[in-house]
N, C-alpha and C positions, 0 to 999 in steps of 0.2 A: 649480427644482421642489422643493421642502418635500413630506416627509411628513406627514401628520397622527398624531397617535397613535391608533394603532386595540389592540382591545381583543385580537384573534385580528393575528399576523400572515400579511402575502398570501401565500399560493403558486404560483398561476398566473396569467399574463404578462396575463388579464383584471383582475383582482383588484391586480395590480401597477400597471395603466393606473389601475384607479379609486382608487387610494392617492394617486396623483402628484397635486401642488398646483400652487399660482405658483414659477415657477422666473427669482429675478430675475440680470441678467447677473454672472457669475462662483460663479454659485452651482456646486457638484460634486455629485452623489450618486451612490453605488457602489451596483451590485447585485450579489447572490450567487446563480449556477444551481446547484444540482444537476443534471450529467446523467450519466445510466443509460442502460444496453441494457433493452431490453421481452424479446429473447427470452433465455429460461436457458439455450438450448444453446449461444452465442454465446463464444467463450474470453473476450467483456471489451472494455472499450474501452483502445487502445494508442497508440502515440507514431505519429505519421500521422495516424491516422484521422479522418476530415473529424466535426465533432461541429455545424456549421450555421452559422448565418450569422446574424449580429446586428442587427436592424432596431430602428431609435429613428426614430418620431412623435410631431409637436407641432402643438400651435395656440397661436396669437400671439391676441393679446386683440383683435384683429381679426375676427376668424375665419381668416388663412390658418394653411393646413396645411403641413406640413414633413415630408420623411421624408429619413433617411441607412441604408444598408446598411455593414455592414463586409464587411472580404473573407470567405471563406470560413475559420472555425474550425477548428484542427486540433490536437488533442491531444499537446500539447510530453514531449517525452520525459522520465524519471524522473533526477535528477540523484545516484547510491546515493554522494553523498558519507559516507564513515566517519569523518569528524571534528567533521562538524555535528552537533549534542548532542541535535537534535529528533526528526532520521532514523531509524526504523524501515520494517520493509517492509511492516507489516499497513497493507493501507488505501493502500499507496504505489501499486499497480499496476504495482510493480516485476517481478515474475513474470509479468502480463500482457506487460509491452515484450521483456521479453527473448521468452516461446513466440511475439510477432508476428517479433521480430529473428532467429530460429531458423528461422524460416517464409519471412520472405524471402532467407535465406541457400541457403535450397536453390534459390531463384532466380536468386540472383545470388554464385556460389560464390567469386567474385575479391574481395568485400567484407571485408577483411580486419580492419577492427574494426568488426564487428559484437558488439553488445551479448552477445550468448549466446555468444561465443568469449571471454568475461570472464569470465561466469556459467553455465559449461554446463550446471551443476544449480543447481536454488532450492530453496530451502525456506519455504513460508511456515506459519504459523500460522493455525490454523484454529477462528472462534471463538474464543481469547484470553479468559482472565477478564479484566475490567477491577480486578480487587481482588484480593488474596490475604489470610491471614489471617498474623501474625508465629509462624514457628514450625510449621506446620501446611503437609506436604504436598500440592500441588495437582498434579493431572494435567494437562498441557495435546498437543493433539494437532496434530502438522505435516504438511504433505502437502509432499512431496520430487518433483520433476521433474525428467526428466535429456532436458533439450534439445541434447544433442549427435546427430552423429548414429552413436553406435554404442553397444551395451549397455556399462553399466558394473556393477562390482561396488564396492555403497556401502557406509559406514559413517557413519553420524551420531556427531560428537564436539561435548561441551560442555568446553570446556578452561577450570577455574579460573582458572587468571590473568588470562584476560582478561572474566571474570564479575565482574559488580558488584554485591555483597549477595545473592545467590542462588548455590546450591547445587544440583545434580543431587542427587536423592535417590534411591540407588541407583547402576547403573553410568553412568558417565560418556559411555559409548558407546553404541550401539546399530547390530547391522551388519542391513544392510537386504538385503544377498544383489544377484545381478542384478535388474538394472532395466534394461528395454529403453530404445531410443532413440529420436530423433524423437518426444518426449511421454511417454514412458513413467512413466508414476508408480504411487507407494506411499505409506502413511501408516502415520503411525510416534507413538507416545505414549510422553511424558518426563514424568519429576514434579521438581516445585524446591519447594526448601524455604528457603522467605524469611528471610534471617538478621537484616534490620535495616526497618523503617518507612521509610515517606516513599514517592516515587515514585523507582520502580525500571525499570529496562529492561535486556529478557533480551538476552542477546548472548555474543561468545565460541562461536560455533555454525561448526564447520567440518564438509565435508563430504569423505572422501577415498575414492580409485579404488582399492580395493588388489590390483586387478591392474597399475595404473603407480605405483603411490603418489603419485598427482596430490592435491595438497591445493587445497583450495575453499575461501576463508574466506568467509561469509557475511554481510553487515551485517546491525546490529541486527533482531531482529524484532518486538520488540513492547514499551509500556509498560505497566506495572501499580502500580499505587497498593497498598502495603503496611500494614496497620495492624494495631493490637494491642489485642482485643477485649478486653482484662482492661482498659484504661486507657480505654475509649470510657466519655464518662459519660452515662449517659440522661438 
């Protein structure tokens, strides 16, 4: 099955039937879904969760038809490796897997690595510039979850060293006070002040308990493309 080249590409699984050509033997073509929840009050789509089931139909220059189902689809869990250079959490659905792994742990209280007994609090970035300016402080804002299940008292730390061309502008810290548990959250604003061009990614974001001095390192959160407006030429 060949596509033709169309001028708008398809979006929906009609508009994708009427795209499909002659499909001679061995040919492959890949499609890409996007799927989303419809409702907003929903935490997200998580590691489980059934996402549907894949139907492919054909007709043979015959006219017979064909149909195959896959099994049912289910949204593979978030792999927060810290050494893959791509990984960030904005967009990962990392803080989704863990508040569903949180969720099931109060079900099943003997699951002993569960995902949120790794990450008992997130942080993710909320809204992310996609740019910054070289030089020129940017606010950017996080929202902090603390999926265990007892309150803790937080601190957000951006630790230099393990920052890359970005800078905290201002304190380095920020104590966020208690934060209940089971969901509890707070949002918290930091500003970086970009020291070098190119694409950059924030990181170095730990988060600690300072009634145990539990430290939480956090992977990367986000990429940002740096640039330096005096050198852009119109």
């Amino acid at each position: 099955k060949t596509s033709p080249i169309l001028c708008e590409k398809p979006t929906t699984a009609a508009q994708l039937l009427d795209a499909s050509g002659f499909m001679t033997p061995g040919t492959i073509i890949r499609y890409l879904f996007q799927v989303s929840t419809k409702d907003t009050t929903l935490r997200g789509i998580a590691a489980g969760d059934k996402l549907g089931t894949c139907i492919f139909t054909w007709r043979k220059s015959m006219g017979e038809t064909g149909r195959i189902a896959s099994s049912p689809i289910t949204c593979p869990a978030i792999q927060k490796n810290l050494s893959h250079s791509n990984f960030v959490v904005h967009r990962s659905g990392l803080s989704v897997d863990v508040a569903a792994a949180a969720e099931n742990r109060t079900r099943n209280p003997g699951n002993r690595s569960n995902l949120s007994l790794e990450l008992p609090v997130t942080v993710e970035p909320i809204d992310p510039p996609s740019r910054m300016q070289l030089g020129i402080p940017t606010a950017v804002e996080f929202y902090v979850v603390n999926h265990s299940a007892k309150s803790m008292t937080l601190q957000l730390q951006f630790r230099l060293a393990y920052m890359c061309e970005l800078s905290v502008c201002g304190p380095s810290f920020v104590t966020l006070g208690s934060v209940p548990g089971d969901g509890g959250s707070t949002a918290v604003s930091v500003k970086f002040l970009p020291l070098a061009t190119g694409l950059l990614r924030v990181q170095g974001c730990w988060i600690v308990d300072l009634a145990s001095d539990q430290e939480i390192a956090q992977p990367p959160l986000f990429h940002v493309f740096v640039e330096d407006e005096k050198k852009i030429v119109m």
